[in-house]
N, C-alpha and C positions, 0 to 999 in steps of 0.2 A: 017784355022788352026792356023794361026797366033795367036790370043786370046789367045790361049791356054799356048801359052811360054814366049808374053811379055803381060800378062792378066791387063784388064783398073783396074783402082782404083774401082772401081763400084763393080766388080768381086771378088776381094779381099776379100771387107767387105759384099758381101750377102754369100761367101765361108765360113768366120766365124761366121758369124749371123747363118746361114743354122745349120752349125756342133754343135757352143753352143746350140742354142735351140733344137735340135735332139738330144744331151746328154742330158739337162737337162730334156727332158722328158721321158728318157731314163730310169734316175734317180730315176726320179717320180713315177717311175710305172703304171703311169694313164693310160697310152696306152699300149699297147703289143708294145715292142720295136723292135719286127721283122717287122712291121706294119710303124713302125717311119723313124728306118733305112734306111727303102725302100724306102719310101718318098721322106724322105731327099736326097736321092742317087736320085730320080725320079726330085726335084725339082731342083737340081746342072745341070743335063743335060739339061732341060727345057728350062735354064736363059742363056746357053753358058758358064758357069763355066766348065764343065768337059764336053770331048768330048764322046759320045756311045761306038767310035770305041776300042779309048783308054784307057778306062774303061773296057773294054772285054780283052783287048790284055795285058795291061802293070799292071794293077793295082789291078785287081782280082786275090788271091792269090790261083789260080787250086789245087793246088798240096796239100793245106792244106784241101781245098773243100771236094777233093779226097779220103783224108786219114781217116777224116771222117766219111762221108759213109760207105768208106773199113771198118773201126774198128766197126761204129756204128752197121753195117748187122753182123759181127761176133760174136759178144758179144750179139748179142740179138739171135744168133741161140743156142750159146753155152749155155746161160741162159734158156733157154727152156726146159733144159735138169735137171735142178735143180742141177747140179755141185758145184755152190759158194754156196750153202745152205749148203749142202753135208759139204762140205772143213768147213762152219762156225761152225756147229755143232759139226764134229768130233775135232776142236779145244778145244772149250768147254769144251768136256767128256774127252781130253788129259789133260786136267788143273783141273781134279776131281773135278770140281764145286766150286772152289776156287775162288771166284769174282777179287780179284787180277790179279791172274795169267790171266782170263778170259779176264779183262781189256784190261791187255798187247797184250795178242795174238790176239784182236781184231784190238787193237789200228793199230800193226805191219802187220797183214792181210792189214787191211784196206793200210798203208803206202806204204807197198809191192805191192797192187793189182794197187793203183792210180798210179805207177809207169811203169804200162804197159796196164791199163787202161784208158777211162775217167773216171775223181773224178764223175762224177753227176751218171754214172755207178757203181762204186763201191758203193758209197755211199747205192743206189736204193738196191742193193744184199744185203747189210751189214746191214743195220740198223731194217729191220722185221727179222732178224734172232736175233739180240740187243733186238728187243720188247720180241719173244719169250723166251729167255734168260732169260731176268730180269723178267718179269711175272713168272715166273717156281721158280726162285731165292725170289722172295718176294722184288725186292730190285729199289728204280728210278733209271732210264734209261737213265736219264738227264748226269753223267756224262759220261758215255760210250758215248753217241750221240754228245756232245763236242770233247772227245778226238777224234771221227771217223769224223767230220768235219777238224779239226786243223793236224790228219794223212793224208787226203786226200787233201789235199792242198800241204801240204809239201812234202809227196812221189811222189806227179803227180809233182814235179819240179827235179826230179832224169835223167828222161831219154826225148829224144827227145818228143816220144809219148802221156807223162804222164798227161800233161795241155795243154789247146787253147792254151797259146802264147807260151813257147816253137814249138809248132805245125808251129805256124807263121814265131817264129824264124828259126827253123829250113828251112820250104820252100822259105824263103827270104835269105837263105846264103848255095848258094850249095857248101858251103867249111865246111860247117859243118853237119859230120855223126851221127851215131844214138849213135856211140860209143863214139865221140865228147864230146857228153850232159852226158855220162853213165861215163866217166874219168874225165871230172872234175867237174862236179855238184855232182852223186852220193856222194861221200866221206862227203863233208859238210851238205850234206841233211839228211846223217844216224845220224851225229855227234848231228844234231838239232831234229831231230826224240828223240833218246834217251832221249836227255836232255828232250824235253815238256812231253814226256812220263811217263818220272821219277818222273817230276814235279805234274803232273797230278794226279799222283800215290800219292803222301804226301798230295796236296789237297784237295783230295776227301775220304781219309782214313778210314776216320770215317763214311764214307757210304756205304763203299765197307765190309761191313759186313751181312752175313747170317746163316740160320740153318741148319743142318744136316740135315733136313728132307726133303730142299727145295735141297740140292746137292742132295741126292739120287733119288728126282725126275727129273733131270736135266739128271742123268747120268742113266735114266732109256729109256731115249727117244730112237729111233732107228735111226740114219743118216742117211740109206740104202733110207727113205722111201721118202727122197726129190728128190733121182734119179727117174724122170719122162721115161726115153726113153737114156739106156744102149749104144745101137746102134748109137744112132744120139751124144751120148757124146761124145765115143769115134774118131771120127770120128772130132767131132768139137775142145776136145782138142788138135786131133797130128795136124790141120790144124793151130791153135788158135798158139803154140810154133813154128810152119815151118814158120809162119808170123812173133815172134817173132824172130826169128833164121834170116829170112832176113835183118829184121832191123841192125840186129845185123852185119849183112856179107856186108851190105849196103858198105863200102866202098873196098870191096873186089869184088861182083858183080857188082859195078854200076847200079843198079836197082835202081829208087828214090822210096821213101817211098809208096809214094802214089800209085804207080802201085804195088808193095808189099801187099799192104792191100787190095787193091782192087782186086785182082790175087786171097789173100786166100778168100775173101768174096765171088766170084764170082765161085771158085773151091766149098766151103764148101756148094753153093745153087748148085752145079752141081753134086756130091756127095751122098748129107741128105736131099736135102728139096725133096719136091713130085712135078710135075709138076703143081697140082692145089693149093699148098702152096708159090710158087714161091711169089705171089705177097704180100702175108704177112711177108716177108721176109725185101722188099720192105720197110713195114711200119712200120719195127722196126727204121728204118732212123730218126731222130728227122729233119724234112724238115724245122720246124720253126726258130732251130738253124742253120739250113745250109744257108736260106734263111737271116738270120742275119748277119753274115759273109758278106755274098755276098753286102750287103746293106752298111755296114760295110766299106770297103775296097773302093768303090765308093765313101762311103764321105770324105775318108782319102784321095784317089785318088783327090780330089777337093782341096785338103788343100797342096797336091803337088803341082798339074799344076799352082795354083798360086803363087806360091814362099813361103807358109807358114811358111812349114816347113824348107824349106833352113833359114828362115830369123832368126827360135827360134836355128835353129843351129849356127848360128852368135850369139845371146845371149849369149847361153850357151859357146860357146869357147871363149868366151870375159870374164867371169866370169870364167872360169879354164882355161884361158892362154892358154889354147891347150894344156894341164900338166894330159896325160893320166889316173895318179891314182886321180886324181883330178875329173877328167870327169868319172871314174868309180865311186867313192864316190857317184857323184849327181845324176847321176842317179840312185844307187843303192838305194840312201835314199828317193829321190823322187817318183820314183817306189814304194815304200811299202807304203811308207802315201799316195799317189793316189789311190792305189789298194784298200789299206780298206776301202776309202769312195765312190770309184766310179767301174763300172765293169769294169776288168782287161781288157779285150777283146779290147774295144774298146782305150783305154790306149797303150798296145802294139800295136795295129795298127799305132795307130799318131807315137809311138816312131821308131818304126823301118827303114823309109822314114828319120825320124831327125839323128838316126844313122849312115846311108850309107851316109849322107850330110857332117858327122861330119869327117866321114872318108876321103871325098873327099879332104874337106876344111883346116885338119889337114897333108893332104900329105902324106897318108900312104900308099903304095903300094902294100905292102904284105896284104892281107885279114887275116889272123892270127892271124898279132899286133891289127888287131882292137874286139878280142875275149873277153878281159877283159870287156868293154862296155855291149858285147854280154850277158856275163856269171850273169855280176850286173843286168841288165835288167829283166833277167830270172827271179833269186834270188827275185830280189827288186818285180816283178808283183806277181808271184807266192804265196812266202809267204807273201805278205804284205795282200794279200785276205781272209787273216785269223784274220786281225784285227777287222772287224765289220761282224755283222751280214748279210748284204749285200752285202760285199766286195769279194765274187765268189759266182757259180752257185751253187756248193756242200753248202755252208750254209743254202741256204734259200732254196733246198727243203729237207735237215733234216728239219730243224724247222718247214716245214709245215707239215710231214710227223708224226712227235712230235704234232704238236696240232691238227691233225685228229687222233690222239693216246690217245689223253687228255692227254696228259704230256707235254706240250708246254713251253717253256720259252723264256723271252722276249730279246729285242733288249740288254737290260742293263743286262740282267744275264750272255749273251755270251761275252759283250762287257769287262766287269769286269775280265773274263777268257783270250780269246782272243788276247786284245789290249797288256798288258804285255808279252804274250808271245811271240808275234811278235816283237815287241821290240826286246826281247831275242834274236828272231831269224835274227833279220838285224843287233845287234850286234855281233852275232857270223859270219854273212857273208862276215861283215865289214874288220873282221880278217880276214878271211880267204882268202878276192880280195887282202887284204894290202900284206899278207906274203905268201901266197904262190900261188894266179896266177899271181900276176903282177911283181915279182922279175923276 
């Protein structure tokens, strides 16, 4: 065991060799990256870089695992039920067929839903009801499906729940609740909502135009007709809010997140599903991403037990003094330009390890003072995935979902949109760590 804490020179460098080439193919997309991960995670223990035991115990992050699961089996019962269709439509025919208005209520659905959803979930619900929309309207699709990318990124950065690394964050710091992330994220996440929204709205103006013939068939449709199964709805939404309702009470119960979600998933299959549906239940679970994760946290795990990430946390406090808004800065700005070019996911896992280092190293004793860090992290992963076409999971499957539609657009049409308004968006965060969390 010894290896493990004062790990040889040897160790070090096949620990970063291992992690770059498992990102960069990562990258790549050549391989299925749940397939790499694992690998990677398989070859670390193999060489005596990371130990089995402690990869199980310390390093794999259960709770985020957990949470998961719990939401992924919920939202895929309640989807069964045709409810987000339901909700899309009657928005719609509330906006008389006004492509504007429809814009917005999408955009804000979408912002809203990612906020207590997963973004690649919303997205999935949002965007064929966008197809049927704009086909009825006469009108592309293209920027509705941008704005429903760039809302789903930004709203899933509002609450604990809403994105992977928030998710991460959250299960790596049990000082911080569900209402934590809801008080001081929500506020500057609506502020940047608005603004891209607005933005969106003046850019796209001159497309966001239709006929009266095409409203009247739009507001002719019937909403009723996406509710598949009445019974198993109702049943899934009062489950669906009681699980939101715990997040929410989270620091009043002591319940962690993750048995929360896991609690309604497991009630809502004991409930509404049928005994011989049980197991399809099962495989609404995306196991590729869970098993990502997992693979995940083991090569980050590798980049600990060798002193890695202690050491870039020496970098980095050498380079901000150990001058806390200084250290929120860099990681906030660093964060977003990483995240648009590489996946968030694997990004927040390295950072969170160099966090609790930075805190260590810095003297802080209170978990609270080191929140500011926490909050730019968030900010900085979250919306910076909004800069490229690549840069989160919600981008790239609209766009593929777009070009199985025949309405596809390319890397450089999102990136043109996108890139500047992320910008925007880590300029207005900037303000917002400077003046009102770190005072």
């Amino acid at each position: 065991m010894e290896q493990i804490y004062h790990p040889a020179a040897w160790q070090v460098t096949a620990a970063v060799v291992i992690f770059l080439t498992t990102y960069a193919i990562i990258i790549t997309e050549k391989i299925n990256r749940t397939v790499i991960a694992l690998f990677g995670a398989v070859v670390m223990i193999v060489l005596g870089v990371l130990d089995m035991k402690l990869a199980f115990t310390e390093h794999i992050e259960w709770g985020t695992i957990f949470l998961l699961i719990g939401m992924m089996i919920l939202v895929g019962i309640t989807n069964k039920t045709g409810v987000f269709q339901y909700a899309a439509v009657k928005a719609a025919q509330t906006a008389k067929g006004d492509p504007v208005k429809i814009f917005i209520i999408l955009s804000l659905l979408t912002g809203v839903g990612s906020a207590f959803l997963d973004n690649v979930t919303t997205v999935l619900l949002i965007v064929p009801i966008t197809f049927s929309i704009t086909r009825i309207l006469k009108i592309t699709p293209v920027p509705f499906l941008l704005a429903e990318i760039l809302s789903s990124n930004i709203g899933g950065t509002a609450t604990l729940i809403g994105d992977p690394p928030n998710i991460m964050i959250g299960s790596a710091n049990e000082n911080l609740t569900f209402n934590d992330f809801l008080v001081n994220l929500a506020p500057v996440i609506l502020v940047i909502l608005v603004v891209t929204i607005a933005l969106l709205v003046w850019i796209y103006r001159k497309k966001l135009i239709v006929t009266d013939e095409s409203k009247k068939e739009l507001m002719d449709l019937k909403a009723e007709d996406n509710i598949t199964d009445r019974n198993l709805m109702a049943k899934s939404l009062t489950i669906l809010l009681l699980t939101i309702a715990g997040f929410v009470l989270h620091s009043v119960i002591h319940v962690e997140a993750a048995a929360i979600a896991l609690g309604g998933a497991t009630l809502l299959m004991l409930i509404g599903v049928k005994r011989e549906d049980a197991e399809a239940a099962f495989d609404m679970v995306e196991w590729e991403t869970i098993f990502f994760f997992i693979g995940l946290f083991m090569l980050v795990g590798g980049l600990v037990e060798t002193n890695i990430i202690s050491d870039l946390a020496n970098v980095t406090l050498q380079i901000t003094s150990g001058d806390m808004t200084k250290t929120s800065m860099l990681i906030l700005w660093v964060s977003g330009i990483a995240s648009a070019t590489i996946d968030n996911i694997p990004f927040v896992a390295t950072m969170i390890p160099l966090i609790q280092d930075l805190g260590v190293q810095m003297n802080i004793a209170n978990p609270d003072d080191l929140n500011p860090l926490w909050w730019s992290l968030s900010l900085g992963a979250c919306l910076g995935g909004n800069g490229t076409l690549i840069g989160a999971s919600a981008n790239v499957v609209v766009a593929g979902l777009a070009m199985r539609e025949g309405k596809g657009f390319s890397y450089l049409d999102y990136l043109k949109i996108g890139a500047p308004l992320t910008l925007l968006a880590l300029v207005i965060s900037t303000i917002y760590i400077y003046f009102i969390v770190l005072p």
